[in-house]
C-alpha positions as CSV (number, residue, x, y, z in Angstrom):
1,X,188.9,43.6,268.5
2,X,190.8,40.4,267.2
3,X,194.1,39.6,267.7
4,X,194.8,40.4,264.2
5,X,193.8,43.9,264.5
6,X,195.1,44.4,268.0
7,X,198.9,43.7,266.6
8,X,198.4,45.6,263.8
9,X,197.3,48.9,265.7
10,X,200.0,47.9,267.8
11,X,202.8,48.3,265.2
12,X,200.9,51.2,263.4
13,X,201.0,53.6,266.8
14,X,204.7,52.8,267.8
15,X,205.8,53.2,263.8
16,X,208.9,55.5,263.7
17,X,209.6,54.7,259.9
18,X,209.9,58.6,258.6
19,X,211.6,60.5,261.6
20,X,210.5,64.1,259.7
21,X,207.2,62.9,260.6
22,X,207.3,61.8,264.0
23,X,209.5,65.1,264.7
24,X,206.6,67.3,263.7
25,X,203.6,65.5,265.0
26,X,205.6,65.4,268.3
27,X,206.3,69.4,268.1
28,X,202.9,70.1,267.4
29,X,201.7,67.9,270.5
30,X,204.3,69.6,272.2
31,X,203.4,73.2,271.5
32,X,199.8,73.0,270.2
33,X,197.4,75.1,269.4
34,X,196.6,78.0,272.0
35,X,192.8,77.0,271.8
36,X,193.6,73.6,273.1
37,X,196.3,74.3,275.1
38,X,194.9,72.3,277.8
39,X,194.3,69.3,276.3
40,X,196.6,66.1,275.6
41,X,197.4,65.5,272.1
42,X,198.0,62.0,271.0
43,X,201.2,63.1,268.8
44,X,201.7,59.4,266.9
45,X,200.8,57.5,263.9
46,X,197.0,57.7,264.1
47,X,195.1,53.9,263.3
48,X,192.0,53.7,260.9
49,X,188.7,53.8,262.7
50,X,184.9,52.1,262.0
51,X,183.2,49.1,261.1
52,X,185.9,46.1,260.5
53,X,182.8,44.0,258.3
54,X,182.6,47.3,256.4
55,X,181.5,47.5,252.7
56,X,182.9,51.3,252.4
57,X,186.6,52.1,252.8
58,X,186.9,55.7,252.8
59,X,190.9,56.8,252.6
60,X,192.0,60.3,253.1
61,X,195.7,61.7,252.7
62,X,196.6,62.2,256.3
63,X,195.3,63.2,259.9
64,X,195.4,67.0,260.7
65,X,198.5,68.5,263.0
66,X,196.0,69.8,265.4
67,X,192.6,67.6,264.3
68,X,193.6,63.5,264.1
69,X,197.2,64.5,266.0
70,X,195.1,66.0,268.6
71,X,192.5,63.4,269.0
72,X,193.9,60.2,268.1
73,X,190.8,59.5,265.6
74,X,190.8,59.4,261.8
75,X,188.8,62.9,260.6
76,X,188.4,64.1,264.7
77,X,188.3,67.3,265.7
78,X,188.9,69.6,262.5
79,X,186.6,70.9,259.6
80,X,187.1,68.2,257.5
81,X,185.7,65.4,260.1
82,X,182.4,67.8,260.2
83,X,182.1,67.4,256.8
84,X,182.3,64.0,256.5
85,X,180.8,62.5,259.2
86,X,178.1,65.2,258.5
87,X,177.6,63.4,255.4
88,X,177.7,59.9,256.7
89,X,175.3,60.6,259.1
90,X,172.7,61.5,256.9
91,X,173.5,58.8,254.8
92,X,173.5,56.2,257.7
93,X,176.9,54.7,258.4
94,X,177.7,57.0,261.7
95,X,175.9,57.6,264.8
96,X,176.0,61.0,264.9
97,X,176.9,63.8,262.5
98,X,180.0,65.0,264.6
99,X,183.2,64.0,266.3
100,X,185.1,65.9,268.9
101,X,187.4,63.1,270.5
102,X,187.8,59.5,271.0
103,X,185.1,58.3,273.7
104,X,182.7,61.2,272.2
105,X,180.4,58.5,271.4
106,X,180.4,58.2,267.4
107,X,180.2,54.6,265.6
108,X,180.5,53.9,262.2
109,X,178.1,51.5,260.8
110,X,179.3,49.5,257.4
111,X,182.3,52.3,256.9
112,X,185.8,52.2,257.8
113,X,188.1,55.7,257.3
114,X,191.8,55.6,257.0
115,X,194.2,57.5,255.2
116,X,197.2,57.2,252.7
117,X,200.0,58.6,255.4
118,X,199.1,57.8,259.5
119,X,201.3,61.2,260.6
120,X,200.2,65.0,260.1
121,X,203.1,65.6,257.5
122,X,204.1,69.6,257.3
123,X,202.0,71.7,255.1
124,X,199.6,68.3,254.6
125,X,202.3,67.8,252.2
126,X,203.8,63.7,252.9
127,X,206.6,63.0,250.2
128,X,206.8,60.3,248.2
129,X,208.7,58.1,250.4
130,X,207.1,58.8,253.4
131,X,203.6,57.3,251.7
132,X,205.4,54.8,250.5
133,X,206.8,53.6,254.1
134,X,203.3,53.6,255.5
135,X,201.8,52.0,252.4
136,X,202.0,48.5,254.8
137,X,199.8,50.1,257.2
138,X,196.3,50.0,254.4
139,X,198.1,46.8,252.5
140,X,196.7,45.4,256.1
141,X,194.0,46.9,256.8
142,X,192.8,45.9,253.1
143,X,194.2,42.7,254.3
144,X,191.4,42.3,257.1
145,X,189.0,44.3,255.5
146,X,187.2,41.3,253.9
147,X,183.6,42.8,252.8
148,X,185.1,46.1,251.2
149,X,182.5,46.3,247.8
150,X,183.2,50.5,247.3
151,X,186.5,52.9,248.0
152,X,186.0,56.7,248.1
153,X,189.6,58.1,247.6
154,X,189.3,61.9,249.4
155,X,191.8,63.4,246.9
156,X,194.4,62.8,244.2
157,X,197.3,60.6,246.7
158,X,194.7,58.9,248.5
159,X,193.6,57.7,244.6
160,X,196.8,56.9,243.8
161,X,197.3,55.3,246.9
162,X,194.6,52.6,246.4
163,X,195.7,51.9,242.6
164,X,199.2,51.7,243.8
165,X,197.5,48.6,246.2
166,X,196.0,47.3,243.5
167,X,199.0,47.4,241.1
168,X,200.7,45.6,243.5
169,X,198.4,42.3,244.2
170,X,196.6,42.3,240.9
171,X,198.8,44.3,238.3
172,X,196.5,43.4,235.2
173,X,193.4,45.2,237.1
174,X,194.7,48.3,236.9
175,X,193.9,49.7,233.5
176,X,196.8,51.2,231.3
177,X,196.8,54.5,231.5
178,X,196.4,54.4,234.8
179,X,192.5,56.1,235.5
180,X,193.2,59.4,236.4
181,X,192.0,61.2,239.4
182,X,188.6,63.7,239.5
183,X,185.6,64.4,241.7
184,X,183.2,61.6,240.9
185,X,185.9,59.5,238.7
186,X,185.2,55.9,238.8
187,X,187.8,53.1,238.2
188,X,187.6,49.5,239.2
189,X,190.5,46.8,241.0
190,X,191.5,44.1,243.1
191,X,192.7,45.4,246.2
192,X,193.0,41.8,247.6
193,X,194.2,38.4,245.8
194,X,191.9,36.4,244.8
195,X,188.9,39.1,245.8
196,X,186.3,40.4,243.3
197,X,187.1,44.0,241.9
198,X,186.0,47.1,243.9
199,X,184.6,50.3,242.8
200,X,186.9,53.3,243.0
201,X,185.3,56.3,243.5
202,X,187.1,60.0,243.5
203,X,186.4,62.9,245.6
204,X,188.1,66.6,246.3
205,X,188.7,66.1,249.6
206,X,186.5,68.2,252.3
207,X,189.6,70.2,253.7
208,X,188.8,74.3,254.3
209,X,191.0,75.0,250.9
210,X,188.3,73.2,248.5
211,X,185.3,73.8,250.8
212,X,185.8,77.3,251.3
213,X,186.6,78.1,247.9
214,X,183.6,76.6,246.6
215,X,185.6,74.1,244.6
216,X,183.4,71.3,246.4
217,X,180.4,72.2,247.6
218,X,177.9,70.3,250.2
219,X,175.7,69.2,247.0
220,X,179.0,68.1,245.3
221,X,179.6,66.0,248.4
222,X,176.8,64.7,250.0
223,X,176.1,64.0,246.4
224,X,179.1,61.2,246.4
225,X,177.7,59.5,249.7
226,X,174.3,59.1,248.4
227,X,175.8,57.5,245.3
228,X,177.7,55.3,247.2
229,X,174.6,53.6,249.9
230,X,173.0,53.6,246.8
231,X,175.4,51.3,244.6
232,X,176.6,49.0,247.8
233,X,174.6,45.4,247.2
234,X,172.0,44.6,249.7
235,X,172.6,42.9,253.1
C-alpha cells in the first residue's frame, strides 16, 4: 500500500466527524450480537477494500452493525457480502465466493467496494449530513482510483452519492434532471477532473429486505455483474 492510501485509511478509521455514529457502532461492538459474543468487533469507520488499479468501483450505503462493524471489511460477514461476493466470484473479480473476516483469504481482482457512509448508522438509515461528512472519504478514493471505467451504485443514496461526486468536479456531466435511480439504470459522469466519463450503473441493493422479498432476485443480480465484465474494455 502507498503512502497515499496508507494516510488516507489512516484518517478514515480515526474519523469522529458524526458522534451519533461513532456512539452506535461503539454500542453495538460493545454489546454485540449473542452469536458472536466472543469475538472482537472492530467498532470504527470501516475503509474500502480491493484492487486499487481497479476498473469496477462498486459503492454500497453503509457497513452492517454486526457484518462490516464486526469484521472491519466492506460487505464481511452478513448476507449481503454472500451475495455479492457470490456474484463476483463467478464473474471473476474475487478469489473466492465468500468472506467471513479480514485475513479469511479473499482478493478482489479489478474491483474495489466502498460505500456512501463508513459507520453502521441506526436502522441502515445515515441522514443527510452524516453522508455528507463522509462524502471526503470516496472524493479520495475516486481521487486514487485512477482506472475506474464502470460504478455499480447498490441502492438509491449510494446513486446519489456518486452523481453528487460528479456534480461537484464536473457539474455540466451530470444531466439535468438529474438520472434517476432503478435496478439496471444507466447514467454517465466525470467522477475525476480532467478523466473520461464513467458508466453508472444502478442496482437494489442485496440486503435480506429486497432479497428475501423477491424484489431482486439472483437472476436480477448476477444479471448486473455479467453486464458489467462484459462492457469493461479489454486489458
Amino acid at each position: 500500500m502507498n503512502r497515499a492510501w496508507r494516510e488516507h485509511e489512516r484518517q478514515l478509521v480515526a474519523c469522529a466527524r458524526c458522534p451519533r455514529l461513532r456512539e452506535w457502532c461503539e454500542t453495538v461492538a460493545r454489546e454485540k450480537r449473542r452469536a458472536f459474543r466472543d469475538q472482537t468487533y472492530w467498532g470504527k469507520p470501516v475503509p474500502g477494500f480491493g484492487d486499487r488499479d481497479a476498473r469496477l468501483l462498486i459503492v454500497g450505503l453503509a457497513p452492517a452493525a454486526h457484518g462490516a462493524n464486526r469484521t472491519g471489511r466492506m460487505f464481511t460477514g452478513d448476507g449481503s457480502g454472500d451475495w455479492l461476493y457470490a456474484a463476483l466470484h463467478e464473474t471473476g473479480f474475487a478469489s473466492r465466493p465468500t468472506a467471513t473476516r479480514r485475513g479469511d483469504g479473499l482478493t478482489l481482482r479489478d474491483v474495489f467496494v466502498t460505500a456512501s457512509a463508513r459507520c453502521a448508522p441506526p436502522d441502515n438509515n445515515p441522514t443527510r449530513d452524516e453522508l455528507d461528512a463522509c462524502a471526503p472519504f470516496l472524493d479520495r478514493e475516486l481521487d486514487l482510483l485512477h482506472r475506474v471505467e464502470i460504478v455499480v451504485a447498490l441502492g438509491s443514496i449510494a446513486w446519489d452519492t456518486v452523481l453528487r461526486r460528479a456534480s461537484r468536479v464536473a457539474p455540466a456531466s451530470v444531466p439535468s434532471p438529474r438520472p434517476k435511480f432503478g435496478h439496471r439504470a444507466r447514467a454517465t459522469a466525470v467522477l475525476r477532473r480532467g478523466a473520461d466519463p464513467v458508466l453508472l450503473l444502478g442496482s437494489y441493493h442485496p440486503s435480506r429486505q429486497n432479497t428475501q422479498t423477491g424484489r431482486l432476485t439472483r437472476e436480477m443480480w448476477e444479471a448486473v455483474f455479467r453486464e458489467t465484465a462484459a462492457r469493461l474494455s479489454p486489458r
